[in-house]
C-alpha positions as CSV (number, residue, x, y, z in Angstrom):
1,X,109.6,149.6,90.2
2,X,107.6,146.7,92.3
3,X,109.7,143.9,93.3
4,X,108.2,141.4,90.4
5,X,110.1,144.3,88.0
6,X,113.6,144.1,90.0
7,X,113.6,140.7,89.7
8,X,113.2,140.3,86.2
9,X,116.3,143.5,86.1
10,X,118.7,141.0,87.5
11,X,118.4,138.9,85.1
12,X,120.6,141.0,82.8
13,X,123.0,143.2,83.8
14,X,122.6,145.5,86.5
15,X,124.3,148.5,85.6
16,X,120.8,150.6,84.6
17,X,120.1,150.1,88.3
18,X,120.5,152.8,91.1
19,X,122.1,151.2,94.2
20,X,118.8,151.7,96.6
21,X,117.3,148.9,93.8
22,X,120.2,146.7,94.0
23,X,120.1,146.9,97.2
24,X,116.2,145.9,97.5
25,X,116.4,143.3,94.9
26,X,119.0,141.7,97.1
27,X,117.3,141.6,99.6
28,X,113.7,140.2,98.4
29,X,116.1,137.6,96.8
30,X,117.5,136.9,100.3
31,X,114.1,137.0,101.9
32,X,112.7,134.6,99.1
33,X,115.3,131.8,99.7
34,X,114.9,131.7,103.3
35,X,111.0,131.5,102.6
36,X,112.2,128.4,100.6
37,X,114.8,127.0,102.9
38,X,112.3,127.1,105.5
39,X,109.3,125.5,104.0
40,X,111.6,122.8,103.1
41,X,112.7,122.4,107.0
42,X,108.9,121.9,107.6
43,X,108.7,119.1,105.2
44,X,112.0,117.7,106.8
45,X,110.2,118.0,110.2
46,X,106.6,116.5,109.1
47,X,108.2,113.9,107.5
48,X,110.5,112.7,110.6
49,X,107.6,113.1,113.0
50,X,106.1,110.3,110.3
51,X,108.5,108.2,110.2
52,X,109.2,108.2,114.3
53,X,105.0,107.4,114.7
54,X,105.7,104.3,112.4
55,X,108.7,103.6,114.4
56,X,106.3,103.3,117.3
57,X,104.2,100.8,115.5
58,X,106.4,97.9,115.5
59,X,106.8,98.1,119.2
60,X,103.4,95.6,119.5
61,X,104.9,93.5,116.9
62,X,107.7,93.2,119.4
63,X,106.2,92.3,122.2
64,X,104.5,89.3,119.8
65,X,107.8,88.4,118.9
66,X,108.8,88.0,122.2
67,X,105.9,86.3,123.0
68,X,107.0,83.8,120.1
69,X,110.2,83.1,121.2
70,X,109.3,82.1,124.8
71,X,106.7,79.8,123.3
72,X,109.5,78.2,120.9
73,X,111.9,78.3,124.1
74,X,109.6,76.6,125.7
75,X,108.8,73.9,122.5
76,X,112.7,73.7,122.7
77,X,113.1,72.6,126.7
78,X,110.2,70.4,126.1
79,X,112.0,68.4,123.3
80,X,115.4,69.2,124.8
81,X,115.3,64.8,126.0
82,X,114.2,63.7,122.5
83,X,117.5,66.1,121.0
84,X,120.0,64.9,123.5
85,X,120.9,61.6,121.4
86,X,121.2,63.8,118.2
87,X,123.4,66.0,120.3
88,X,126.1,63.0,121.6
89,X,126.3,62.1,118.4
90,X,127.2,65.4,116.8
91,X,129.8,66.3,119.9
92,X,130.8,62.4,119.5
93,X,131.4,63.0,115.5
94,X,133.0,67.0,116.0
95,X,135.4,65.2,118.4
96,X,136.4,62.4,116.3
97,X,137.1,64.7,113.2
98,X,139.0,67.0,115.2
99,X,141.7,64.3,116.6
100,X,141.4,62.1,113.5
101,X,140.2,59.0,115.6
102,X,136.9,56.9,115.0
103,X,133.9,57.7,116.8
104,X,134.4,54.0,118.4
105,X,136.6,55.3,120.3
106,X,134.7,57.9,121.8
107,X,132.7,58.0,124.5
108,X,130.7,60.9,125.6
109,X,129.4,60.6,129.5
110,X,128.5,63.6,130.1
111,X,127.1,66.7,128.4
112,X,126.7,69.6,130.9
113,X,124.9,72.7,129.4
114,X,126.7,76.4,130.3
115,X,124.0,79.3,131.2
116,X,126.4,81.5,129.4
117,X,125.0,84.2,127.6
118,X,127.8,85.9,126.2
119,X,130.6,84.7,123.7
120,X,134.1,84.7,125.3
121,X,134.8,87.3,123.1
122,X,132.4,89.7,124.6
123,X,133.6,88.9,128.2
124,X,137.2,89.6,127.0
125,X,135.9,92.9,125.8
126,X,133.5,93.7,129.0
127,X,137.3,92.8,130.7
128,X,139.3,95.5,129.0
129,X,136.9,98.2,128.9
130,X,137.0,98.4,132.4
């Protein structure tokens, strides 16, 4: 009996069968699904490598980005003076619905920007990690 036969034997029940063909057709079944199994790891692997030289890709389109924002950073410190009225009067009008007062009563001298980059809640967080 070739192996094609043995195969098609275990389809039905195996008592006709001496133990030595058992014993092969176990193990062309075994040797067949790890033929499988692997073939499919390759497409796992090819298909990875894929998608990690696309991942590459977008790196350029990062640096543009970057390049972007300076540029609007830039547009933004440039029209930081024409804002600053804008931004009295939404502080002024923040503060005023806050306290329930009018904005008459309100008078905003002085508007000091903070070079804080982080949020107070991640500085509490750097704190208590250490």
């Amino acid at each position: 009996m070739n192996i094609s036969q043995l195969l098609e034997a275990l389809k039905g029940p195996t008592d006709a069968l001496s133990a030595g063909q058992k014993l092969l057709a176990g193990l062309s079944v075994t040797v067949l699904s790890m033929v499988m199994v692997f073939i499919v790891l390759v497409i796992i692997a090819a298909t990875i490598s894929l998608l990690q030289k696309e991942k590459t890709k977008p790196q350029v389109t990062e640096t543009v980005n970057n390049n972007l924002e300076t540029t609007i950073q830039n547009q933004e410190e440039a029209n930081t003076s024409d804002n600053m009225e804008e931004l009295v009067s939404v502080i002024t009008a923040a503060i005023a619905a806050t306290t329930g007062n009018s904005t008459n009563n309100i008078v905003v001298r002085k508007i000091v920007r903070s070079n804080n980059s982080k949020t107070s809640w991640e500085k509490l967080a750097q704190n208590t990690t250490k």
